[in-house]
C-alpha positions in Angstrom: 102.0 44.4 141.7 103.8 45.0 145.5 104.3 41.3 146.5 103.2 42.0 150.0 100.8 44.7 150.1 97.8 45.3 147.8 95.1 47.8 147.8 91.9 47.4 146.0 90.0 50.1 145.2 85.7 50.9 144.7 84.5 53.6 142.7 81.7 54.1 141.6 80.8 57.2 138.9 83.2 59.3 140.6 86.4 60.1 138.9 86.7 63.8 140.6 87.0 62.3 144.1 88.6 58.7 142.9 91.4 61.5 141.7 91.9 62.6 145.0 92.1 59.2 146.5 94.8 58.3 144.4 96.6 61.6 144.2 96.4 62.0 148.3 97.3 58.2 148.8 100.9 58.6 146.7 101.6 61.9 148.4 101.3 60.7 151.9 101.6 57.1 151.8 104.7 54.1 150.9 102.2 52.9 148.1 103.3 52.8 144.5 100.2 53.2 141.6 101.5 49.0 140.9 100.1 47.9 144.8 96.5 49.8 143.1 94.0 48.3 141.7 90.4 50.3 141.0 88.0 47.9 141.1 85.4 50.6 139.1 81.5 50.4 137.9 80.8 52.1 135.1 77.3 54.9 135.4 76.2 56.2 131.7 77.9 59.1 130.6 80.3 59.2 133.7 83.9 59.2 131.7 86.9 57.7 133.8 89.3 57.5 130.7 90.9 61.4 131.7 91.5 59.4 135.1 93.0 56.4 134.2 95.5 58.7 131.8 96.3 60.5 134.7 97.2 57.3 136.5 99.0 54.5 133.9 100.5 52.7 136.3 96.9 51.4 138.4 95.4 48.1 137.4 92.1 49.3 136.3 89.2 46.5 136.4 86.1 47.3 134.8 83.4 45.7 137.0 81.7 43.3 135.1 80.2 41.2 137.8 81.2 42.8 141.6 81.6 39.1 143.6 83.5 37.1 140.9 85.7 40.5 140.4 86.4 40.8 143.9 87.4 37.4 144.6 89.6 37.4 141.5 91.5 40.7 142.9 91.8 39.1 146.3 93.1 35.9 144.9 95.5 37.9 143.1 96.9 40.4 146.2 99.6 40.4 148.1 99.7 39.2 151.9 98.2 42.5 153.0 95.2 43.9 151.1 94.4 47.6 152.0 90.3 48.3 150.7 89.4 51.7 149.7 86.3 53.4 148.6 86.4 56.7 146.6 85.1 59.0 148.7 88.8 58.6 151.0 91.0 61.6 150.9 94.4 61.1 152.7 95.2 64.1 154.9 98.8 62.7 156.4 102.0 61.0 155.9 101.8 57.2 156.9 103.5 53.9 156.1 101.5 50.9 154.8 104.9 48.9 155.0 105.1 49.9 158.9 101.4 49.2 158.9 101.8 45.8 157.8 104.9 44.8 159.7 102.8 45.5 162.7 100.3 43.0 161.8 102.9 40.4 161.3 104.0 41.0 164.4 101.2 41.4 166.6 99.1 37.8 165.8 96.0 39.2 168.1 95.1 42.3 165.5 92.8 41.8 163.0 93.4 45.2 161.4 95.4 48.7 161.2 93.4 51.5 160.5 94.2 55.0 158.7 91.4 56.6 159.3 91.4 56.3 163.5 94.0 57.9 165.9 93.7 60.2 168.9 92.0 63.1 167.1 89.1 60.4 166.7 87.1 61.0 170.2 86.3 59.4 172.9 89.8 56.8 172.4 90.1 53.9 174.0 92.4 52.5 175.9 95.6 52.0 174.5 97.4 48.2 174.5 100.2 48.9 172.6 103.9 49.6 173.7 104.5 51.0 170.6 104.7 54.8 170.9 103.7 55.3 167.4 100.4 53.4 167.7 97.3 52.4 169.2 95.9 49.4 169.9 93.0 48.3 171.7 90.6 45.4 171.9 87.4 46.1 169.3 85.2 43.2 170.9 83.4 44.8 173.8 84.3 48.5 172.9 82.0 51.2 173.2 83.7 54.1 171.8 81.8 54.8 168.3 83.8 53.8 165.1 86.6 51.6 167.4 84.3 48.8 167.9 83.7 48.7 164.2 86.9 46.0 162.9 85.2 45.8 159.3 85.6 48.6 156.9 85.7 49.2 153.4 87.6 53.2 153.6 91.3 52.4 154.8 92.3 49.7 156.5 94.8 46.9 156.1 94.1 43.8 156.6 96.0 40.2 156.0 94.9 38.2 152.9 94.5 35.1 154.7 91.7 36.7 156.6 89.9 38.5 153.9 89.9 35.7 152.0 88.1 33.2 154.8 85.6 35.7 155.2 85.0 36.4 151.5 84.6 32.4 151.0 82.6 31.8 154.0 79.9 34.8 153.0 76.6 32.9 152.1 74.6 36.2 150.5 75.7 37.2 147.4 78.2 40.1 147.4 76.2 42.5 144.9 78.6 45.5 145.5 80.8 47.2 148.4 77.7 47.8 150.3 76.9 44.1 150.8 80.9 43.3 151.2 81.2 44.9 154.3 77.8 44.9 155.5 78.6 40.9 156.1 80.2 41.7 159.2 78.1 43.0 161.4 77.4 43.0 165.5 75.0 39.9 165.5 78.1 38.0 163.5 81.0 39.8 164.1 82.7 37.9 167.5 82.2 34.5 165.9 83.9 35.4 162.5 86.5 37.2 163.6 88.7 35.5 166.0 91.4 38.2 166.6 90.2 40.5 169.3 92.6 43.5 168.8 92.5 46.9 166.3 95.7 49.3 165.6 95.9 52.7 163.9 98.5 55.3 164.1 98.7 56.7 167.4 98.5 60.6 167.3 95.7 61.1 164.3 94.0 59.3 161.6 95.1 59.6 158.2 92.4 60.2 156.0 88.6 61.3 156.1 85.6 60.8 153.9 84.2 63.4 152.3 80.4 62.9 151.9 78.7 65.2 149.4 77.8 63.7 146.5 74.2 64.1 146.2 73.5 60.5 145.8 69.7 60.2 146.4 66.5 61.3 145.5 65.2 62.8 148.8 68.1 64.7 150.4 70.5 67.5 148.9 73.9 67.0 150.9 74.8 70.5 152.0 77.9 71.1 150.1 76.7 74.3 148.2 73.5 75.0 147.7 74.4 77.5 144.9 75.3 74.5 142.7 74.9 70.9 141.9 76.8 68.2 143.4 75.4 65.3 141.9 77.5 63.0 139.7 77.0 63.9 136.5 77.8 67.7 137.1 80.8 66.8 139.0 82.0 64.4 136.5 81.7 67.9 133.9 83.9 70.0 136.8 86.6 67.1 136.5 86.8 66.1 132.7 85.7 69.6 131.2 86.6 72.1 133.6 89.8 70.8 135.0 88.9 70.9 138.5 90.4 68.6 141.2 90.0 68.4 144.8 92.9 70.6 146.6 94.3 68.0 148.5 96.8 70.1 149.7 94.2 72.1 151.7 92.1 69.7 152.9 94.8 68.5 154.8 95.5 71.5 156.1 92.2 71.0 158.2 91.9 69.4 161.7 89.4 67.2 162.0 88.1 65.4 164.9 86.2 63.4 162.7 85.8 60.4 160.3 82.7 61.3 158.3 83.3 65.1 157.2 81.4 67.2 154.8 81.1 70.2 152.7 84.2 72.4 154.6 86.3 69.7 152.7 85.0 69.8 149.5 87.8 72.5 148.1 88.1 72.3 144.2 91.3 74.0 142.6 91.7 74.6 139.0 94.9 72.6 137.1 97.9 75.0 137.1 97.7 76.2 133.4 100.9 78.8 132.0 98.4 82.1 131.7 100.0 85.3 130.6 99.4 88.0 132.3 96.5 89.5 130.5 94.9 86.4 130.6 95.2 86.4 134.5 93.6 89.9 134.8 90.7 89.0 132.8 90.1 86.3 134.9 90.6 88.8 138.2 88.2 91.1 136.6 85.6 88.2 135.5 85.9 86.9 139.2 85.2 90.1 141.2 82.0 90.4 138.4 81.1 86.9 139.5 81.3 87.4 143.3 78.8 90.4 142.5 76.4 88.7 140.8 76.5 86.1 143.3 76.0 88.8 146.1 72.3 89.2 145.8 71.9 85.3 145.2 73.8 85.0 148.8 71.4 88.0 150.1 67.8 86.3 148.8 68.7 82.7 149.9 69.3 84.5 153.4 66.2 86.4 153.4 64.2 83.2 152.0 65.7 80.9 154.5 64.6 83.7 157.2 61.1 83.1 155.5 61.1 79.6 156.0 62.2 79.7 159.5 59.2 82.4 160.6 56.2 80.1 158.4 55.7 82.9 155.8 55.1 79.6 153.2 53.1 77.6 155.8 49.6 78.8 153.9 51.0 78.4 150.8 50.0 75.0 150.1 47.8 72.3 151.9 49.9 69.7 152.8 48.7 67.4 155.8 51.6 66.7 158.3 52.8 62.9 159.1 50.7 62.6 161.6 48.0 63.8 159.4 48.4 61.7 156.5 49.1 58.2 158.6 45.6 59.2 159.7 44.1 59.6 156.3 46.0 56.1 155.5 44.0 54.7 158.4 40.7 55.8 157.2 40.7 55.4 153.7 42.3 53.4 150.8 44.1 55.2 148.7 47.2 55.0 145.8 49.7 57.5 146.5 52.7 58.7 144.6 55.6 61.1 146.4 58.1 64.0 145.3 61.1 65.0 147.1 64.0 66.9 145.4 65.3 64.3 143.0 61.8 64.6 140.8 62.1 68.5 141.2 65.6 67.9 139.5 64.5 65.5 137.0 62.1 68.2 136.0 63.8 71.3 135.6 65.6 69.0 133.1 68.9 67.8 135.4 70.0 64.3 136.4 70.5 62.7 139.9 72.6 60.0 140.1 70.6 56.1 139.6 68.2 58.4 137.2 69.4 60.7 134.2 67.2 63.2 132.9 64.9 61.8 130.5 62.1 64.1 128.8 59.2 62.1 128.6 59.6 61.4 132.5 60.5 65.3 133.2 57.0 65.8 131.4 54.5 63.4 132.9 56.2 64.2 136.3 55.3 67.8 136.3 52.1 66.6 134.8 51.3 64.4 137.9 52.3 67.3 140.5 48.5 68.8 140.0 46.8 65.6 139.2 43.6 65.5 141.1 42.2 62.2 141.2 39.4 60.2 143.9 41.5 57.3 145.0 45.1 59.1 144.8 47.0 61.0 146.7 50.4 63.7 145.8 53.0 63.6 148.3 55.2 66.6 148.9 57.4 67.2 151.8 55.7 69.0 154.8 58.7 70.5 156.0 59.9 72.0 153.0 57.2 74.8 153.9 56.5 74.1 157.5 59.7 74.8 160.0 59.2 71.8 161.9 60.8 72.2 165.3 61.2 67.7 165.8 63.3 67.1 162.7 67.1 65.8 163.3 69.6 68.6 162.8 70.6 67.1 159.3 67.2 67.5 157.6 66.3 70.5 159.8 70.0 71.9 158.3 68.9 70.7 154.5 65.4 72.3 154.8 66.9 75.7 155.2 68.8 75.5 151.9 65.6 74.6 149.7 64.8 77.9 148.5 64.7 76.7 144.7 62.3 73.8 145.8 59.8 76.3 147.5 59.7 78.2 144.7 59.0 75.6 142.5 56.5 74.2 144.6 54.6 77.4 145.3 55.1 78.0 141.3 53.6 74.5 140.2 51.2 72.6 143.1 47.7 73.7 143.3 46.4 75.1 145.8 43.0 73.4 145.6 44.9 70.5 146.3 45.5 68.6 149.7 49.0 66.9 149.2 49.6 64.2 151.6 53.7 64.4 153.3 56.7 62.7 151.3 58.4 61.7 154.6 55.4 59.2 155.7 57.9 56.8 154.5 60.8 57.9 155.9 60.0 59.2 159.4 63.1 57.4 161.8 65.3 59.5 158.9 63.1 62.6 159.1 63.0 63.4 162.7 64.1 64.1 165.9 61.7 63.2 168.6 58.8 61.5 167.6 56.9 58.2 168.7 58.2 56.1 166.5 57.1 53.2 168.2 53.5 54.1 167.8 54.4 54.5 164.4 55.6 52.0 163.2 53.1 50.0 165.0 50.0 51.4 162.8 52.1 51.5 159.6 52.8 47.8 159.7 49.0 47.1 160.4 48.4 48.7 157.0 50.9 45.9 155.8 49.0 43.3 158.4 47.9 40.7 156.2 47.8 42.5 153.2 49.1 40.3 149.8 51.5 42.6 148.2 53.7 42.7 145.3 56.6 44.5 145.3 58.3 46.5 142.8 62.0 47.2 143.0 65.7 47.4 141.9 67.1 43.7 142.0 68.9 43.3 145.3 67.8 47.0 147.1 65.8 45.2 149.5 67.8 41.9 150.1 70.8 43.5 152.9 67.7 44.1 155.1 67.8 42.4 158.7 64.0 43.5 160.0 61.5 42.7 157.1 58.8 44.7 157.8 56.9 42.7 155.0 56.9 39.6 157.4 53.5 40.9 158.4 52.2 40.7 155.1 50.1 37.5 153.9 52.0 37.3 150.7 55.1 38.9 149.1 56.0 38.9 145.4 59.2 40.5 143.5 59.5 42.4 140.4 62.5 42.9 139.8 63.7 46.2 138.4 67.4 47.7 137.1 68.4 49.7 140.3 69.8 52.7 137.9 67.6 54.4 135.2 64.9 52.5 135.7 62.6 54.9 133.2 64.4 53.3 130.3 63.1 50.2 130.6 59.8 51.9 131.9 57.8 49.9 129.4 59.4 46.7 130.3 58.6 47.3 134.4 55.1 48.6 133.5 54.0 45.1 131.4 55.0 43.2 134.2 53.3 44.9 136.9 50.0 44.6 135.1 50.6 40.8 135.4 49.9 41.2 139.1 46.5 40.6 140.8 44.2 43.2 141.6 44.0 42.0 144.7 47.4 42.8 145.8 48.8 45.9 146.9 51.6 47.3 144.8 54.2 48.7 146.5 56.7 51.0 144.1 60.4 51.1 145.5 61.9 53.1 142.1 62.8 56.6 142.8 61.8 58.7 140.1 60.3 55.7 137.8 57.9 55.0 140.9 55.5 57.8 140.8 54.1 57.3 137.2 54.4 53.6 138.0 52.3 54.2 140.4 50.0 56.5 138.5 49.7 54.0 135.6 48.9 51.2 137.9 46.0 53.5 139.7 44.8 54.2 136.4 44.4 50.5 135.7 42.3 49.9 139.2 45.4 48.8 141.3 45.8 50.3 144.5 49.7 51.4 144.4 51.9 52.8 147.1 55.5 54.6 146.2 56.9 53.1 149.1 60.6 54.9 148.9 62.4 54.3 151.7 59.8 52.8 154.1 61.6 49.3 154.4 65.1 50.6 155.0 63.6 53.1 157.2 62.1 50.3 158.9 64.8 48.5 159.2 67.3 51.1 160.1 64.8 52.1 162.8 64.6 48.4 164.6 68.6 48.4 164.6 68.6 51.7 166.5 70.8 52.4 164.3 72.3 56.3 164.6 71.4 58.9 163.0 74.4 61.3 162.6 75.3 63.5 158.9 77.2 60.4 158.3 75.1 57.8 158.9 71.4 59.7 157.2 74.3 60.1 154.3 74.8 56.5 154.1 71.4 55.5 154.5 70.2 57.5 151.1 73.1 56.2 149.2 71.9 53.9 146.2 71.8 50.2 147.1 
């Protein structure tokens, strides 16, 4: 390993992009595959062995527990440590070494970034008299992403400060999304005592590349002519050959950090074809672009549907509004599908739940179960054009034409369905009065004794509680990923709860015939989703760009 510089890598059951990483960081950058180490966490059936052929010379660390791992790589780096997350693609030549001379010489900065620069708009004001930099002073900033000094994507920071940091850190570091989420803007000025940032001066370097479909409500917009979920990009990378063209993404400007499905280019590995070969393929292409053509021409003219309310009768689904008013009137269990159970039924896997029969079945089961005492949720705007939802889900709405039709194919129509996105609403929309709703959902919580059902540690990052109301709060822990295989397991411990107490189901997938089970027994249950995060994400203000409603929906 480099004796001065160090980079430590996350990944997480994505070889395709952790591929590009690595391949865009060698081409561009000073760094050698010894300064790497891939600090990775292995997902069933996601294969990283092809990868780490492809790269011999990277320490490879198979997570075995995240905090003692981490500590272990940062006791083991160099004087600089560069972080990295696998989502990074490197778009542009840069030097680490010149990146961490300029620490050593400037005390005041804290970090250098690759991924900021002039392209990254509006800039502050620059400090440095270096004309191949920028500097500027991150406490007090208010230009978006400069007053942000702790980051997991690409910047390099001195060991010495990491490791303080890392030792001082009280919670428990579960994974990369706790690491950096200990600094933040209540803490930040007292545990960082240099004031200053630095990145290259002209552009950033790199950009993340958000498109894995990493969660059970929202389809990233990538293609919506094929799957983008883990396990069938794992199959394009280890079976198919496919990598990301690094070459041409950074061929694209960008004037921003958080980019999406524009960047997602795949190219094949250059293979020795003869000739023949190549015009079979020409021929088997142009056949392929026409069969695609009327694919292209219905998911125009279905999208046109959506946006005029030709499915608005289809199916009786009360709007937010409506169903926070039902909540308010009568008790109820309730159980909710977004696109991740649609997945899981037409027999494909999302990415913390792989297909599993038995849970395909009963879910398509409980679509059309009508019960007194339990309520189907199923998103309003996937058939109503709702002119108040932010641009992302409004964007994502238009591309559901597979989910309509499935609805509209397996709901009943004698059914009223309450909406999905009663749990998510700061997520979900636009304008809306959040205040008053927030305000009447919590008094539904008021005082109520509750047990809580969950993956261990998905609710623990969480600065606003909006449980504090509550009279009583108990944990069930729950594995976080594939939760259905240990469905047995989760079940028997519910039923140890009280009556009395209100179950509240935060398990993707799992959670709806939790819930049904537990209705079935005489417990009132509620598939909360994302209602606390929402809640919380909602009381920080935080923002709602692609980026961040990306982030938000990631698994915990």
């Amino acid at each position: 390993m480099n004796k001065k510089i160090s980079i430590i890598v996350f990944s997480k059951g994505r070889p395709m992009q952790m591929h590009a990483y690595l391949e865009s960081l060698l081409k561009f950058s000073d760094a050698g595959q010894e300064w790497i180490s891939v600090l990775y966490c292995e997902t069933k059936n996601i294969r990283y062995e092809k990868l780490m052929k492809s790269f011999p010379g990277v320490n490879w660390i198979k997570e075995r527990k995240f905090e003692e791992d981490l500590k272990e790589a940062i006791k083991k780096a160099g004087d600089y440590i560069m972080f990295g997350c696998d989502d990074v693609v490197f778009t542009g030549k840069f030097s680490i070494k010149k990146a961490a001379d300029y620490l050593e010489q400037n005390p005041q900065v804290f970090g250098f970034s690759m991924r900021l620069g002039e392209n990254i708009r509006p800039c502050p004001q620059n400090l440095s008299k270096d004309e191949t930099v920028l500097e500027w002073k991150w406490d007090g900033c208010k230009e978006q992403h400069y007053n942000y000094p702790w980051e997991l994507d690409c910047t390099l920071y001195r060991k010495e400060d990491v490791l303080r940091m890392t030792i001082e850190e009280e919670i428990p570091i579960k994974n990369p999304n706790y690491y950096e989420a200990m600094i933040n803007p209540d803490n930040r000025g007292g545990r960082i005592p240099r004031k200053h940032m630095a990145s290259n001066k002209k552009s950033g370097k790199a950009v993340v590349i958000t498109v894995n479909r990493v969660q059970d409500t929202h389809q990233n917009g990538f293609d919506d002519s094929m799957l983008t979920d883990i396990y069938s990009l794992d199959r394009l990378y280890n079976d198919e050959d496919n990598t990301l063209d690094i070459e041409k993404i950074s061929g694209m400007d960008n004037d921003k950090i958080h980019v999406g499905a524009e960047y997602f280019i795949l190219r094949k590995a250059a293979k020795g074809y003869s000739r023949k070969y190549l015009l079979k393929k020409k021929v088997k292409e142009a056949a392929g672009k026409m069969t695609r053509f009327p694919k292209r021409v219905y998911r125009h003219v279905e999208r046109k549907r959506y946006e005029r309310g030709k499915y608005a009768d289809r199916l009786n689904i009360l709007d937010t509004e409506g169903t926070l008013n039902l909540m308010e009137k009568e008790q109820f269990s309730f159980l909710r599908y977004g696109d991740g159970e649609i997945a899981i039924i037409n027999g494909e896997s999302i990415p913390f739940q792989e297909y599993d029969e038995k849970l395909a079945k009963r879910l398509k089961q409980l679509l059309r179960a009508d019960k007194d005492g339990l309520c189907i949720g199923i998103p309003y705007y996937y058939m109503h054009p709702d002119k108040n939802l932010n641009d992302f889900v409004s964007a994502f709405a238009k591309t559901l034409a597979k989910q309509r039709k499935f609805l509209c194919r397996y709901c009943s129509k004698e059914i009223t369905y309450i909406d999905t996105a009663i749990t998510q609403v700061y997520q979900t929309y636009k304008k809306y009065d959040f205040r008053d709703y927030y305000k009447r959902m919590q008094n539904l919580l008021k005082d109520r004794d509750i047990t809580v059902i969950c993956g261990e540690g998905v609710l623990d990052r969480l600065e606003y509680k909006a449980f504090d109301v509550c009279n009583s709060v108990v944990y069930v822990n729950a594995p976080s990923m594939n939760a259905y295989a240990d469905y047995e397991k989760i079940l028997k411990a519910a039923l140890q709860t009280d009556k009395k107490r209100l179950v509240c189901a935060v398990l993707g997938p799992t959670a709806k015939v939790l819930v049904y089970d537990l209705y079935k027994k005489g417990y009132q249950a509620w598939d909360m989703g994302h209602y606390f995060k929402d809640y919380d994400s909602y009381k920080k203000k935080q923002p709602r760009t692609d980026a961040e409603i990306t982030q938000f929906y990631k698994p915990d």
